[in-house]
SEVEX-402029 format. One record per residue (C-alpha): residue number from 1; z, y, x. Coordinates in steps of 0.05 Angstrom, whole numbers, plus 5000, padded with zeros to 4 digits. Example, Ala and Ser with C-alpha at 12.3 -4.5 7.8 and 13.67 -1.06 7.14 Angstrom:
BEGIN
<rec i="1" Z="5156" Y="4910" X="5246"/>
<rec i="2" Z="5143" Y="4979" X="5273"/>
***
This chain:
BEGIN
<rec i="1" Z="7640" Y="6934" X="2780"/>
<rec i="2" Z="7693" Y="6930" X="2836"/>
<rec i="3" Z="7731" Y="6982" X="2862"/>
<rec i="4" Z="7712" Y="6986" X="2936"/>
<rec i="5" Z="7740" Y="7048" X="2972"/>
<rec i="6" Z="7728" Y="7119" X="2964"/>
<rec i="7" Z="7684" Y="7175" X="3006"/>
<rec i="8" Z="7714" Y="7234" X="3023"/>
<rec i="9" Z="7673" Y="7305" X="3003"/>
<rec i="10" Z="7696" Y="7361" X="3052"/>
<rec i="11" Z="7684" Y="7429" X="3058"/>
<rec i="12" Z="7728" Y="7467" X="3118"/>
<rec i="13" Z="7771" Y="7519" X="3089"/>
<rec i="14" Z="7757" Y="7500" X="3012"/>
<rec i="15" Z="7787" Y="7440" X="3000"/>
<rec i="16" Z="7769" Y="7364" X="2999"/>
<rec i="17" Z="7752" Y="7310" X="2934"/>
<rec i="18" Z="7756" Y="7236" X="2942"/>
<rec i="19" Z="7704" Y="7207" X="2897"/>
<rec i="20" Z="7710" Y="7133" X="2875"/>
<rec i="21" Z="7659" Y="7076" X="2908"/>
<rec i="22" Z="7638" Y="7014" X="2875"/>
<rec i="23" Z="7612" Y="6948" X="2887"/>
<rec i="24" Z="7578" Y="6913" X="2833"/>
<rec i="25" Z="7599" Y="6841" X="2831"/>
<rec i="26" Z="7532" Y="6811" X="2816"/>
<rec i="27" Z="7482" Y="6836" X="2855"/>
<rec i="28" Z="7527" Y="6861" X="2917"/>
<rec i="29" Z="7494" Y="6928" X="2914"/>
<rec i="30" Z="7544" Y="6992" X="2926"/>
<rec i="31" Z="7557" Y="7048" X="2881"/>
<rec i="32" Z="7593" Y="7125" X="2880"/>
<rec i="33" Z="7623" Y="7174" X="2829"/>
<rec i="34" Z="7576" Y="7224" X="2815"/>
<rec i="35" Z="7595" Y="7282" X="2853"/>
<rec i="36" Z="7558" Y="7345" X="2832"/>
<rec i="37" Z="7618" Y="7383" X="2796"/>
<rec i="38" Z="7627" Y="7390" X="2878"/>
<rec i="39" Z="7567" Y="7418" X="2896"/>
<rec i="40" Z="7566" Y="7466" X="2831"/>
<rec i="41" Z="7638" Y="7493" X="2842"/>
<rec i="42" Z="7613" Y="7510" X="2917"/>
<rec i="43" Z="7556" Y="7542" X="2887"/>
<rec i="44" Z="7597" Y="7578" X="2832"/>
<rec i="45" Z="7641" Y="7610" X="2892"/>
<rec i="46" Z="7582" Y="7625" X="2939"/>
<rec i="47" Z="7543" Y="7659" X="2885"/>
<rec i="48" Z="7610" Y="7700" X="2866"/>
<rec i="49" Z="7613" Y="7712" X="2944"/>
<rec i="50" Z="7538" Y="7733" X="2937"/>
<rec i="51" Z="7558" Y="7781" X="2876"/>
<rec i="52" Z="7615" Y="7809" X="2915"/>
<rec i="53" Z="7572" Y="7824" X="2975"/>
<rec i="54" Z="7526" Y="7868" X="2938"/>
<rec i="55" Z="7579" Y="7902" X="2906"/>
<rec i="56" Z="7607" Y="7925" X="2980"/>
<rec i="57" Z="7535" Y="7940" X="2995"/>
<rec i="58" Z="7533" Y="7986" X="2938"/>
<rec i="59" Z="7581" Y="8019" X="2952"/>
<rec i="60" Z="7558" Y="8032" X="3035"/>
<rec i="61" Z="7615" Y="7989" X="3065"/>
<rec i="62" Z="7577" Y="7947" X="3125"/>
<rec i="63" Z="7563" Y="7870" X="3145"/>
<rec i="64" Z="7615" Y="7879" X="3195"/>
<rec i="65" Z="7659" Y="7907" X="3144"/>
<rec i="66" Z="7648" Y="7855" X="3094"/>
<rec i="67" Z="7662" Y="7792" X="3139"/>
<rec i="68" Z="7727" Y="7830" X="3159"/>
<rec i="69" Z="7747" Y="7835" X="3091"/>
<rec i="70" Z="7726" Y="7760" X="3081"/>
<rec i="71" Z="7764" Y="7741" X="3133"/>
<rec i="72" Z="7837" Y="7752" X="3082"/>
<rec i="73" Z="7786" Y="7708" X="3029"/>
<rec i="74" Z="7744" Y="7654" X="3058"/>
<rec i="75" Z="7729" Y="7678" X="3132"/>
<rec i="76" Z="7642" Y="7691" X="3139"/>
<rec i="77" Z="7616" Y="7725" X="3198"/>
<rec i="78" Z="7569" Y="7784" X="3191"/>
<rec i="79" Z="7509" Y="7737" X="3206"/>
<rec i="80" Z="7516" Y="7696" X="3149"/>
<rec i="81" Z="7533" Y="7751" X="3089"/>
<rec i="82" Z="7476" Y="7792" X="3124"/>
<rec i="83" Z="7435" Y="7732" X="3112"/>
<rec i="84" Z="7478" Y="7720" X="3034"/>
<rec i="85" Z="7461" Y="7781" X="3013"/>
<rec i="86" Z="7387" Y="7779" X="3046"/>
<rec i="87" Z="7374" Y="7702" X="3002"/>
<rec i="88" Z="7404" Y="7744" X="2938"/>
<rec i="89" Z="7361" Y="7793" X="2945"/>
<rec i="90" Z="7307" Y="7751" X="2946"/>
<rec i="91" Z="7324" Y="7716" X="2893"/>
<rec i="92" Z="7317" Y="7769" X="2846"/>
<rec i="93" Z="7260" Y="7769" X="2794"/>
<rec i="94" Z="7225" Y="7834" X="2792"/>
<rec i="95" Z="7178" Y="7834" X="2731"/>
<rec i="96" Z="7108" Y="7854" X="2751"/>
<rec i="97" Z="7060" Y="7876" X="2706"/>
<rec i="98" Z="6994" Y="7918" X="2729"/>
<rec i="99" Z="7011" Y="7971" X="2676"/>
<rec i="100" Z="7074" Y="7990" X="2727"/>
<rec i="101" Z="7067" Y="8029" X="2782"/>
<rec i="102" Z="7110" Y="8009" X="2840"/>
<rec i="103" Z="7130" Y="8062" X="2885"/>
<rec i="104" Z="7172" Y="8062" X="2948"/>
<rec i="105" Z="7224" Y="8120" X="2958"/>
<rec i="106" Z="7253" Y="8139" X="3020"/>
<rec i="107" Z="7297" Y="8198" X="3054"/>
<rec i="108" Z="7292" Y="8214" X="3131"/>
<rec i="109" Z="7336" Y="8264" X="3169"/>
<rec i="110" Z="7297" Y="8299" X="3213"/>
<rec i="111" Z="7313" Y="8361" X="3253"/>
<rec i="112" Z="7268" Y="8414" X="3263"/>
<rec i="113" Z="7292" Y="8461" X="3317"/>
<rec i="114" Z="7367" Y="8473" X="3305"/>
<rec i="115" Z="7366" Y="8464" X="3229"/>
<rec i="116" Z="7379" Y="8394" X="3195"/>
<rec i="117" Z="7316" Y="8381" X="3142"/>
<rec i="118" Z="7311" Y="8322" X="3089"/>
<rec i="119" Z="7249" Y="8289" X="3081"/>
<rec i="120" Z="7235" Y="8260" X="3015"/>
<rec i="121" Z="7173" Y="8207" X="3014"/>
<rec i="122" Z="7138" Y="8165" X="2959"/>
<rec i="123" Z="7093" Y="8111" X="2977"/>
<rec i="124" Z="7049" Y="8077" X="2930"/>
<rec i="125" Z="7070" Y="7996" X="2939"/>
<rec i="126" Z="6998" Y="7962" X="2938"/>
<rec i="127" Z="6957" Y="8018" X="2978"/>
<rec i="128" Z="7012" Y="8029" X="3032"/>
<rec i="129" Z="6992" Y="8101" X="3018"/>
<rec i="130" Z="7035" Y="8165" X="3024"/>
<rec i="131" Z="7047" Y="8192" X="2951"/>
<rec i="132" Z="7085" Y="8254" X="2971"/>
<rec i="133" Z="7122" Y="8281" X="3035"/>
<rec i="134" Z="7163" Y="8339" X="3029"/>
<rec i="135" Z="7217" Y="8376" X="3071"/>
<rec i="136" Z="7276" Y="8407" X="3039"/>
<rec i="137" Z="7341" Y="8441" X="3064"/>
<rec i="138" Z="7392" Y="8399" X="3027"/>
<rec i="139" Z="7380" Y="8326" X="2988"/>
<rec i="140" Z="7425" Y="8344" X="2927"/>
<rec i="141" Z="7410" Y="8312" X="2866"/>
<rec i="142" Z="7377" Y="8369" X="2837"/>
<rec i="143" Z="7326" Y="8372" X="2896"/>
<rec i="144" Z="7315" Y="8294" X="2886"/>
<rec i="145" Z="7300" Y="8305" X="2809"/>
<rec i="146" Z="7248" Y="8356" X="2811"/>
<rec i="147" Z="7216" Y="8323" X="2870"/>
<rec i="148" Z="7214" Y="8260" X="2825"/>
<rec i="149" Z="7185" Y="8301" X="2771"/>
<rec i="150" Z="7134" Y="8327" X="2811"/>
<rec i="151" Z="7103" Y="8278" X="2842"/>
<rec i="152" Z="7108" Y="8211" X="2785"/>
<rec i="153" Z="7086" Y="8219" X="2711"/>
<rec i="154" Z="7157" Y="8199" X="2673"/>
<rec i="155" Z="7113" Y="8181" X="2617"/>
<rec i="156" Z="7078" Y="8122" X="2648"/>
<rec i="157" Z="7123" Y="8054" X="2669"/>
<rec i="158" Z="7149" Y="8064" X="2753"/>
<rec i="159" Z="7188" Y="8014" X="2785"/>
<rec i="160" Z="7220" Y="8043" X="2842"/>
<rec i="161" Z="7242" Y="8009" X="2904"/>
<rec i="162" Z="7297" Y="8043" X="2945"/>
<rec i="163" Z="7365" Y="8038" X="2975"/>
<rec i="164" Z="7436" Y="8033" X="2951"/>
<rec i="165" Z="7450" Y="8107" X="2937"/>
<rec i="166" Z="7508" Y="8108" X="2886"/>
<rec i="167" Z="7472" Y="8175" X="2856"/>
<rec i="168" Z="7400" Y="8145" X="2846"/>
<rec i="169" Z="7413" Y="8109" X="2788"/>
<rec i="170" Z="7439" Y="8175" X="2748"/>
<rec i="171" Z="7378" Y="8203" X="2777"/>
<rec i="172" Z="7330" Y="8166" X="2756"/>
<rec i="173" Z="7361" Y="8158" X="2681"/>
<rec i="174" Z="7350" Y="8220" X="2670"/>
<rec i="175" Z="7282" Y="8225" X="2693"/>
<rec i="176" Z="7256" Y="8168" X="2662"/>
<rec i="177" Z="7302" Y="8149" X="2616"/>
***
């Protein structure tokens, strides 16, 4: 083999590799340095990007607020963590068994009259069906645990789907354990 030249790998922003091209003195035919330790470090730092986003999420701060904070890192623009953090999430593995009972949880906000109301809901995943529907005058934690309490058996598996509220996993911890 004959060193012949090298291809240059660039990625805008991250930095650039020159990998090593060869010509093989026999048979004419060309050859390159493997590459991949490029593609896996840019995978390495977009799934730490990924992990970063859903920390921010976590903790409420927005798609526009996370590319603006990106933009001191590695600028992204809210379309593309939205759809980061959209691919993680589907990535995740959710172990499904038909001994678990998946349930969706929700709050609403609804007013009735002049008063401000919480709606709690629980919606059975495979029937689509409403489990429970309540209104209460505050959504403290308290309120949240005994409406878990009454409405799902704690002794039987639940997997719960629901949003990032930095209380629910507390909640549910103590309610199911």
């Amino acid at each position: 083999m004959v060193h012949n030249g090298y291809n240059p790998h660039t990625k805008q922003g991250l930095g650039e590799i020159i990998i090593g091209r060869y010509k093989c003195s026999n048979c004419g035919s060309t050859h390159e340095e493997d590459h991949s330790f490029w593609e896996d470090l840019k995978t390495l730092l977009y799934d730490s990007f990924n992990n970063f986003f859903q920390v921010l999420r976590y903790h409420n701060v927005s798609y526009e607020g996370i590319s603006d904070v990106m933009d001191f890192i590695f600028p992204r623009s809210k379309s593309t963590v939205l759809r980061a953090f959209y691919n993680g999430m589907e990535k995740e593995t959710v172990p499904f068994s038909e001994n678990i009972h998946m349930v969706h949880y929700d709050e609403q906000h609804p007013k009735e009259g002049r008063c401000q109301k919480y709606r709690l809901t629980l919606l059975d995943a495979k029937t689509q069906t409403t489990i429970a529907d309540d209104l209460f005058d505050d959504k403290s934690s308290e309120t949240i645990k005994e409406f878990l309490r009454k409405n799902l058996d704690a002794s039987e598996p639940v997997f719960i789907v629901t949003d990032f509220d930095k209380r629910y996993p507390d909640i549910l911890k103590e309610i199911f354990g």
